[in-house]
DOPABA-925671 format. One record per residue: x, y, z of N, C-alpha, C, CB in turn; residue in three letters. Coordinates in pm, whole numbers, padded with zeros to 5 digits, always signed. Glycine has a CB too. Example, Ala and Ser with C-alpha at 12.3 -4.5 7.8 and 13.67 -1.06 7.14 Angstrom:
<pts>
+01319-00569+00780+01230-00450+00780+01320-00330+00780+01131-00447+00905ALA/+01285-00225+00708+01367-00106+00714+01290+00003+00787+01408-00060+00572SER/
</pts>
This chain:
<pts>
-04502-16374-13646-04625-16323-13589-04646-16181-13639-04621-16329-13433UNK/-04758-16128-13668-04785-16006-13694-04734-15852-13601-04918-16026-13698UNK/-04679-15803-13633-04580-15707-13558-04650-15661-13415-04546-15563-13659UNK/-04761-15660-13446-04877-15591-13374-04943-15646-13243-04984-15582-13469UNK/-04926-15832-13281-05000-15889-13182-04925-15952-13139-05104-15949-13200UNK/-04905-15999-13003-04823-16121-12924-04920-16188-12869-04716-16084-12807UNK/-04843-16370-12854-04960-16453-12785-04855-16487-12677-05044-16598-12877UNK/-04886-16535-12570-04838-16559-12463-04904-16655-12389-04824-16460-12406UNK/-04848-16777-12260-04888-16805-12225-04946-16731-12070-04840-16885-12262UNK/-05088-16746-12069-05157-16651-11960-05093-16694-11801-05346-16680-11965UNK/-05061-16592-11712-05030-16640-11600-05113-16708-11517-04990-16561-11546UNK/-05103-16780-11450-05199-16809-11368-05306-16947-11380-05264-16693-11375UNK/-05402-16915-11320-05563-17022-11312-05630-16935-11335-05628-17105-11171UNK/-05723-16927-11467-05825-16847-11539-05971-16907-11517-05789-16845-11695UNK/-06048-16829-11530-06211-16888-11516-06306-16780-11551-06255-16937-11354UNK/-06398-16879-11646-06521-16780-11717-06636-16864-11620-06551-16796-11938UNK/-06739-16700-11639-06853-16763-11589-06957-16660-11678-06866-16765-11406UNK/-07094-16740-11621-07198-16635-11698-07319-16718-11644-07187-16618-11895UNK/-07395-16624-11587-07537-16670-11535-07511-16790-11433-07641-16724-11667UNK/-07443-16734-11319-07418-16801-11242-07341-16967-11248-07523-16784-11202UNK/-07300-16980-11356-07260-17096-11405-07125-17092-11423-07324-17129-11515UNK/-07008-17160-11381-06881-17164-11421-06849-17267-11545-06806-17195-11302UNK/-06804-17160-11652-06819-17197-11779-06713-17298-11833-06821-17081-11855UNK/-06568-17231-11713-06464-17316-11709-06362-17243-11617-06412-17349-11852UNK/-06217-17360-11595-06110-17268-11560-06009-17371-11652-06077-17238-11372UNK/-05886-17273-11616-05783-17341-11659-05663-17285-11648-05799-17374-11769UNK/-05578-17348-11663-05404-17302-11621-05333-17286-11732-05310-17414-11536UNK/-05384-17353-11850-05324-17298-11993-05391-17241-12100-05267-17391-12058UNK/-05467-17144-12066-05512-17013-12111-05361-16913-12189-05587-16932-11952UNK/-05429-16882-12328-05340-16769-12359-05393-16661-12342-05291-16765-12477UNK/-05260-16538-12354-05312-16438-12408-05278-16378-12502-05324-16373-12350UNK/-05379-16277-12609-05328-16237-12694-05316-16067-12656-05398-16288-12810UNK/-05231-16021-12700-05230-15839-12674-05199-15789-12832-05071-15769-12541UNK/-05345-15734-12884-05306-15699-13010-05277-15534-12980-05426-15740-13129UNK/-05173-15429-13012-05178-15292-13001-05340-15270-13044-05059-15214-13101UNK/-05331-15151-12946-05470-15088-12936-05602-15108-12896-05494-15066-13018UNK/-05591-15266-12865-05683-15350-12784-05672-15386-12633-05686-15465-12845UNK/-05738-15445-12565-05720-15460-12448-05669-15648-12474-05868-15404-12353UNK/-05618-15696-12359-05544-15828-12332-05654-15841-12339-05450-15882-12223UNK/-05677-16014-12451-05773-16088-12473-05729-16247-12389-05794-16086-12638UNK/-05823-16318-12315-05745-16475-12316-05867-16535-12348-05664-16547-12160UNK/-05769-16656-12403-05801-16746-12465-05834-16900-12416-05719-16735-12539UNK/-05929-16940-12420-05948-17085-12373-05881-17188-12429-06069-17123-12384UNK/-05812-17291-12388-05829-17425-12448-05997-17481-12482-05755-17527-12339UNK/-06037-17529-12582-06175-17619-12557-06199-17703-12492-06219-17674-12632UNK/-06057-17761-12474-06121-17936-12359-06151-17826-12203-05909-18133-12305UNK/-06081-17739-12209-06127-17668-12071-06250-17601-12038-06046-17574-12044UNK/-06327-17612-12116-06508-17513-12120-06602-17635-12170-06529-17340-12277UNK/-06699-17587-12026-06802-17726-12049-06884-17643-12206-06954-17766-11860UNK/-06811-17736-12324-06936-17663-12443-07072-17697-12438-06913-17701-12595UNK/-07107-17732-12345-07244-17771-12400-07331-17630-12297-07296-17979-12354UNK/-07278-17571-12283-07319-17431-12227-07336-17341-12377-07182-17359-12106UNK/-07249-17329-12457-07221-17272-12633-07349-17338-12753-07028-17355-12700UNK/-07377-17266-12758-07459-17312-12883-07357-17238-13020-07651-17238-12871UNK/-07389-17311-13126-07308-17255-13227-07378-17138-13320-07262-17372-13314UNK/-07326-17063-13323-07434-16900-13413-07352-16919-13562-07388-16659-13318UNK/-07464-16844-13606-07439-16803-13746-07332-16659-13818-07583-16781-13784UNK/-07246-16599-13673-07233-16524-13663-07064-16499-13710-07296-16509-13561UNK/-06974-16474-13807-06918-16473-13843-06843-16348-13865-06954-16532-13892UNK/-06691-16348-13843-06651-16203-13877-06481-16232-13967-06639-16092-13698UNK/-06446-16150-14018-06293-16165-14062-06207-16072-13990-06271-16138-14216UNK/-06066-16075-13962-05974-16004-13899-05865-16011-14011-05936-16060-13753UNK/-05840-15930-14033-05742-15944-14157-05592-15988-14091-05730-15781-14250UNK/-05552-15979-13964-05445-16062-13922-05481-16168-13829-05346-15985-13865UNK/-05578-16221-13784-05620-16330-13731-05688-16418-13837-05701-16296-13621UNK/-05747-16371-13905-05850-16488-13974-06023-16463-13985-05833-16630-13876UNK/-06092-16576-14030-06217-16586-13964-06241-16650-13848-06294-16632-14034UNK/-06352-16518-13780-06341-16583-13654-06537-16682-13635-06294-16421-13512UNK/-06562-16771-13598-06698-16835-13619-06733-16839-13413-06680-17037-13733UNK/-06880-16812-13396-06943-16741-13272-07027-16863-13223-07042-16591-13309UNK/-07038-16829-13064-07125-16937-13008-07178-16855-12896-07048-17082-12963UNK/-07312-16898-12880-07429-16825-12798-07395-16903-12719-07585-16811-12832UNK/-07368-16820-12533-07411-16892-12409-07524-16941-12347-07385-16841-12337UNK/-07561-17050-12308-07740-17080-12302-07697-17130-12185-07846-17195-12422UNK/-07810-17097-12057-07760-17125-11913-07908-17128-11880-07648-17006-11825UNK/-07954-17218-11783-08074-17192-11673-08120-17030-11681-08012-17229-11500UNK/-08063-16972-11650-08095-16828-11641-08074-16760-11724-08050-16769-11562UNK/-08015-16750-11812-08003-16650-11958-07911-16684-12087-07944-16506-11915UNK/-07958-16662-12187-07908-16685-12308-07824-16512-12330-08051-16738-12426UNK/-07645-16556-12361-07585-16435-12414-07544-16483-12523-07480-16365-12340UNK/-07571-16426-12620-07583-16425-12831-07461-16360-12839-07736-16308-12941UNK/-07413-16471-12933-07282-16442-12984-07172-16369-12883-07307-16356-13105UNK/-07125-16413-12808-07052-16412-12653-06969-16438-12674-07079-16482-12542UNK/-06893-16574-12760-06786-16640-12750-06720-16652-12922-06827-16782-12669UNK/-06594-16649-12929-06562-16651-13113-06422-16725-13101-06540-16460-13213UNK/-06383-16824-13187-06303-16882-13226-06228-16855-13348-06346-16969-13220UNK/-06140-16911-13375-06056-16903-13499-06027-17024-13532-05935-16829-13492UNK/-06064-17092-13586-06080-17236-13622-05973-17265-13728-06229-17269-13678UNK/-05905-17187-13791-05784-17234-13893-05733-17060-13914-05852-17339-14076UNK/-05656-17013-13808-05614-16856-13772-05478-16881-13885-05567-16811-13560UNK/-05465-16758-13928-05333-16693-13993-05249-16768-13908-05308-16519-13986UNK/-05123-16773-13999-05015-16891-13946-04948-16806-13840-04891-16959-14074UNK/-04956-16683-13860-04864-16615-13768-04947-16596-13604-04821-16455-13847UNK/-05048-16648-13613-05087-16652-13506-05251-16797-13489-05110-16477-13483UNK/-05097-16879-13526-05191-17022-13532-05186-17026-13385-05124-17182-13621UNK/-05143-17036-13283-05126-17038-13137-05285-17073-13073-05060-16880-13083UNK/-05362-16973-13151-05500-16940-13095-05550-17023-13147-05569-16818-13111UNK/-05540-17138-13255-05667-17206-13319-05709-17293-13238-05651-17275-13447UNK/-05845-17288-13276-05945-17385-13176-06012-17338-13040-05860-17505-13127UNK/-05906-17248-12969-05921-17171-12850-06063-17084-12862-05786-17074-12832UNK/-06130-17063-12717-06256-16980-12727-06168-16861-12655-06417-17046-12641UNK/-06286-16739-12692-06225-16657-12625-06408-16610-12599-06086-16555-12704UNK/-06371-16496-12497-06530-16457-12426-06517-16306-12420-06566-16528-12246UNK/-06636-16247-12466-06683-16124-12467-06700-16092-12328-06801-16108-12547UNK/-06635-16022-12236-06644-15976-12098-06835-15869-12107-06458-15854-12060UNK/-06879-15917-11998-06987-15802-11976-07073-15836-11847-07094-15788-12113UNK/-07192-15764-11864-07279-15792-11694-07260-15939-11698-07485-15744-11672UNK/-07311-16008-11845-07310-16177-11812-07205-16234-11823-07389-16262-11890UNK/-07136-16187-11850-06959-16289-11886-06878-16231-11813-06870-16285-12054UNK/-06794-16293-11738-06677-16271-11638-06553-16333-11678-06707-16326-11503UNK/-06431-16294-11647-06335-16387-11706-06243-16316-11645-06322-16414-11861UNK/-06218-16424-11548-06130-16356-11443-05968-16451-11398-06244-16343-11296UNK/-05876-16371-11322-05808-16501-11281-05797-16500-11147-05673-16525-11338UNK/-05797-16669-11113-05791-16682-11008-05699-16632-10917-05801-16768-11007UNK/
</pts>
């Protein structure tokens, strides 16, 4: 693994929400703690209703994670753009995360544990 980042399994029962909508929970949530960042967690996918995610065009690289590819939250009440980012085939040293969503915390995104 990259000296820098650890993945772990998250303690607990985790749950995202956004626009009044519970996006998901789950009990096997990771986390990642890269130095200098704040603790990120991570979704399983079978655990988040996707059909809340629309898929964006929105793309970024991490030179020790990978590319990461983005999905817009679309809810009854509000659309949050590019909210959510995956790593769909992550650096081996931190394959742990592939597939997993992770969520941009803000007024509309919550991600809390139970």
């Amino acid at each position: 693994m990259a000296d820098h980042i650890t993945i772990e399994k998250a303690p607990g029962k985790w749950s995202v929400r956004s626009g009044g909508a519970v996006l998901g929970e789950s009990v096997n949530a990771l986390r990642l703690i890269e130095n200098g960042y704040d603790p990120v967690i991570y979704f399983p996918r079978e655990d988040i209703a996707m059909a809340f995610l629309d898929p964006s065009d929105k793309t970024t690289h991490c030179p020790h994670k990978g590319d990461a590819t983005y999905f817009s939250i679309v809810n009854k009440s509000s659309t949050v753009p590019d909210a959510v980012w995956s790593y769909e085939a992550p650096k081996d040293a931190v394959s742990d995360i592939g597939g997993y969503l992770a969520f941009y915390e803000s007024d509309m995104v919550k991600v809390e544990q139970l």
